[in-house]
C-alpha positions as a Markdown table, in Angstrom:
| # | Residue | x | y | z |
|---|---|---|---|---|
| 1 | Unk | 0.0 | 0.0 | 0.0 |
| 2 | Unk | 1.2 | 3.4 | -0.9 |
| 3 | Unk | 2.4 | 5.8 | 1.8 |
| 4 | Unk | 2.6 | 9.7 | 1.9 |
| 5 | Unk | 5.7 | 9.6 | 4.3 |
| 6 | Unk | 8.8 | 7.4 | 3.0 |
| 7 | Unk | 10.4 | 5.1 | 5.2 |
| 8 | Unk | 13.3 | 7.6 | 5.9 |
| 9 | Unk | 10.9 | 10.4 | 7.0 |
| 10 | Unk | 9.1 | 8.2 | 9.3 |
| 11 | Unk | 12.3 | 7.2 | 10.6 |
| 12 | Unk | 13.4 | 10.4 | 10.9 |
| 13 | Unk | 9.8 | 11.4 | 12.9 |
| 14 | Unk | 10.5 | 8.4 | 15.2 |
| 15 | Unk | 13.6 | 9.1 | 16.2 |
| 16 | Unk | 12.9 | 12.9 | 16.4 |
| 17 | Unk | 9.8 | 11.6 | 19.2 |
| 18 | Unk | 12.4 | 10.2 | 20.8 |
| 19 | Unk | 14.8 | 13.1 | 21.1 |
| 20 | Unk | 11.7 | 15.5 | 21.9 |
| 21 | Unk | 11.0 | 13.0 | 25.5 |
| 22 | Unk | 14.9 | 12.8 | 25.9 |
| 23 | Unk | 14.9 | 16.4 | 26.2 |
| 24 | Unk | 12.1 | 17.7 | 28.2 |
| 25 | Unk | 11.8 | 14.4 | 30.5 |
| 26 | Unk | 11.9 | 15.3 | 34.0 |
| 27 | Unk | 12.3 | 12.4 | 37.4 |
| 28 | Unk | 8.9 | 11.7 | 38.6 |
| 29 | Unk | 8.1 | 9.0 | 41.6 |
| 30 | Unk | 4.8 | 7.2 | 41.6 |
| 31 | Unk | 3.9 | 5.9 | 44.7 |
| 32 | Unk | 1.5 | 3.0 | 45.2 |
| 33 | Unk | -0.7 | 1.9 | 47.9 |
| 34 | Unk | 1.8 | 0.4 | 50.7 |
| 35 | Unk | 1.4 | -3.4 | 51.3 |
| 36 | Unk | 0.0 | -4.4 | 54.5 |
| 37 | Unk | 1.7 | -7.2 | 56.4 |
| 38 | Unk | 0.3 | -8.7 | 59.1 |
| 39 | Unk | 2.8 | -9.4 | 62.0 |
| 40 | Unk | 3.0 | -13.4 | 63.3 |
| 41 | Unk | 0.3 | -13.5 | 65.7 |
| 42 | Unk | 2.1 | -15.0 | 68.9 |
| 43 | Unk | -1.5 | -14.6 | 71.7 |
| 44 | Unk | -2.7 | -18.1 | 72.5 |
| 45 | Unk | -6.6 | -16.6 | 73.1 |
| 46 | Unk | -8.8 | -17.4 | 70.0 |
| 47 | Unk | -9.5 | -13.8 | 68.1 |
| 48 | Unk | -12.4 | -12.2 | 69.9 |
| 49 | Unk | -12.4 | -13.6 | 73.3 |
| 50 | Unk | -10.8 | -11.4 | 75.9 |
| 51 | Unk | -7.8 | -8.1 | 75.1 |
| 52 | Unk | -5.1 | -10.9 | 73.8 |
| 53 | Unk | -7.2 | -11.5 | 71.2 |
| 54 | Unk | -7.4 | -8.6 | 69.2 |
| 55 | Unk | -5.3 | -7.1 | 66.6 |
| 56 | Unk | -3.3 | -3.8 | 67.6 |
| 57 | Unk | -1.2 | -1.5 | 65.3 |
| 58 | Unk | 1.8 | -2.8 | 66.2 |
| 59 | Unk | 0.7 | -6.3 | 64.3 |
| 60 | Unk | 0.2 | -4.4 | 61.3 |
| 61 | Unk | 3.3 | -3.3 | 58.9 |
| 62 | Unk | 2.8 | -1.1 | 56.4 |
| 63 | Unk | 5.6 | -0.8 | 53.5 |
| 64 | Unk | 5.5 | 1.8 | 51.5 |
| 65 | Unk | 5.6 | 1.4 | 47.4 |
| 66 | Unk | 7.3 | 3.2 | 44.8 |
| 67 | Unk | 9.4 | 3.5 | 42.0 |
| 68 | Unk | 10.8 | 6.2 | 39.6 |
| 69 | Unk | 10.3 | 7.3 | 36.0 |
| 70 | Unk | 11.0 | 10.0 | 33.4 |
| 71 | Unk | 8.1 | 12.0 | 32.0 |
| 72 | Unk | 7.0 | 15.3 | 29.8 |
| 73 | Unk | 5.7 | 17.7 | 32.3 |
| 74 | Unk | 2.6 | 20.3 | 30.6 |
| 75 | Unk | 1.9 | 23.3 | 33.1 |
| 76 | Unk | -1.7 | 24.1 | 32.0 |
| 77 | Unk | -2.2 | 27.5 | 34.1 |
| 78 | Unk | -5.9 | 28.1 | 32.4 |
| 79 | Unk | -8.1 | 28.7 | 35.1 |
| 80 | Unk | -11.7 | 28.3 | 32.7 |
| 81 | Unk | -13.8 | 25.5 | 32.7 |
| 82 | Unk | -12.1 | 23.1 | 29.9 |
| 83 | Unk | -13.1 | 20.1 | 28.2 |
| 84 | Unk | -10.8 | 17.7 | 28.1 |
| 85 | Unk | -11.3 | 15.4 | 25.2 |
| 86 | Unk | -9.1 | 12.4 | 25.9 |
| 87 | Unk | -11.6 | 11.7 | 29.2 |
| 88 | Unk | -14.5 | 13.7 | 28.0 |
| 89 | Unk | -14.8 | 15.5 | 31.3 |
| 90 | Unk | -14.4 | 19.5 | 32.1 |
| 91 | Unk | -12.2 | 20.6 | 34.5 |
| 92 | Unk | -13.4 | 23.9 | 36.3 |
| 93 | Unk | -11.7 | 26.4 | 38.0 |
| 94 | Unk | -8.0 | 24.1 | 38.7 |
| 95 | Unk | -5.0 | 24.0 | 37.1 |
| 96 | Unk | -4.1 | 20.4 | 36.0 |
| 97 | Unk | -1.4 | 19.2 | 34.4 |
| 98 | Unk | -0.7 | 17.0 | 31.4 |
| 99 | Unk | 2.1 | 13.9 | 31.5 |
| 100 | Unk | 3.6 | 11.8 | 28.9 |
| 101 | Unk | 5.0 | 9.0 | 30.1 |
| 102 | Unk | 6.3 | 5.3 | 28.1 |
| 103 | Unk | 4.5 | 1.9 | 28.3 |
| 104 | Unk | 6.8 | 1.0 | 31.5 |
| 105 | Unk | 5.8 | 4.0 | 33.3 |
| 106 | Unk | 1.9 | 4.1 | 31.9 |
| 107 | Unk | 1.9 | -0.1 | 33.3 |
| 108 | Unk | 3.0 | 1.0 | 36.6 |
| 109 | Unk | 1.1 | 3.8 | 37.1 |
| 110 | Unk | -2.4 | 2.0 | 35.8 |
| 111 | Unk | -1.6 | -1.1 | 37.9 |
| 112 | Unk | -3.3 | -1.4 | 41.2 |
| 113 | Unk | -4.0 | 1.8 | 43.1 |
| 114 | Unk | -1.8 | 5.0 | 42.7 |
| 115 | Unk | -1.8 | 6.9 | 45.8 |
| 116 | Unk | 0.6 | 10.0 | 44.4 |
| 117 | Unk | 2.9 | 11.4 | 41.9 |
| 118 | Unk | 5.6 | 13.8 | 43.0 |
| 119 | Unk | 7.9 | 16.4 | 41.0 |
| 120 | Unk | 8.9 | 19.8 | 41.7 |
| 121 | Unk | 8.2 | 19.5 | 45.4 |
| 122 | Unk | 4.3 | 18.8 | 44.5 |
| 123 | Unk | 2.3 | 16.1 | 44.9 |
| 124 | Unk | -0.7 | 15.2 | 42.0 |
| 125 | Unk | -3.4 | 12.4 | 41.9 |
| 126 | Unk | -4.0 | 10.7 | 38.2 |
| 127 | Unk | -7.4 | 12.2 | 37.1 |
| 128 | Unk | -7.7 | 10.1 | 34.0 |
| 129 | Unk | -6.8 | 6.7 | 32.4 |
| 130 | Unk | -3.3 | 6.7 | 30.1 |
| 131 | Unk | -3.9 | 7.8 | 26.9 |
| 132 | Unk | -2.3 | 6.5 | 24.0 |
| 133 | Unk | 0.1 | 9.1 | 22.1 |
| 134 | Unk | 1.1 | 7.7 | 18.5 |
| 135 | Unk | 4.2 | 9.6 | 17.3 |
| 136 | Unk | 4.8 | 7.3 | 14.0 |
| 137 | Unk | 6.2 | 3.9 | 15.6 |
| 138 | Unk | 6.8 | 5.3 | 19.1 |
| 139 | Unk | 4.2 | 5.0 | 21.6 |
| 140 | Unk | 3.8 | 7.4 | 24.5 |
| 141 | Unk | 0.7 | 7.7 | 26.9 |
| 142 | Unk | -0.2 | 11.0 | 28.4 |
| 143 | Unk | -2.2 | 11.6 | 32.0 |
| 144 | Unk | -4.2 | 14.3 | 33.1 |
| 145 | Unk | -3.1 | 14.7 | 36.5 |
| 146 | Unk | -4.0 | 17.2 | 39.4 |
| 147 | Unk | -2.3 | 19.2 | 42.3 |
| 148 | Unk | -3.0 | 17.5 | 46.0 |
| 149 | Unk | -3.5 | 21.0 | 48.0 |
């Protein structure tokens, strides 16, 4: 099948993709829902019957999730009531931010529950699903995430 873009120029878009997310990427840490880990139980009392028997905090161990990525940072500092297309929702009256991230990141940060993102001293929650970005044969997925104040 015929193509409007030769081989080389499609190369040439790929690869500039590339060097665009090289460029502006900035370190990011997502951070999932700890894991809970219940201690060994050492009371003799069946659970219910009597003070021995009942959990306390210090049986519970929380352990804290989270790993590191590189991503395209958009400060969007319109403060009207916008619809965003790629979750068909308006935001009103907030400033959100956009995020391109690649499939390792995107998997990580769809995964299981995603308490926070953090860069530049802020924290953000994910407001939408990953979107899929096309840029010729690279893939990058963008989030529309929003300040924790």
């Amino acid at each position: 099948m015929a193509s409007f873009i030769s081989a080389n120029d499609e190369a040439w878009f790929s690869e500039s993709a590339t060097q665009w997310f090289d460029t502006f990427k900035r370190l990011i840490t997502v951070h999932k829902e700890p894991i809970k880990k219940i201690k060994n139980n050492t009371n003799t009392q069946l659970f219910g019957y009597g003070q021995n028997g009942q959990a306390t905090s210090q049986q519970v161990e929380y352990i804290p999730r989270s790993q590191d990525f590189y991503a395209v940072v958009k400060y969007n500092n319109n403060q009207d009531l916008n619809l965003i297309a790629d979750i068909n929702a308006y935001v009103a009256s907030q400033n959100y931010v956009t995020m391109i991230v690649d499939s390792t990141a995107k998997d990580y940060i769809s995964k299981e529950k995603t308490e926070k993102i953090v860069f530049d001293g802020k924290s953000f929650n994910v407001i939408s699903s990953g979107t899929v970005k096309y840029y010729f044969t690279k893939q990058y997925y963008e989030f529309i995430i929003k300040e924790i104040t």
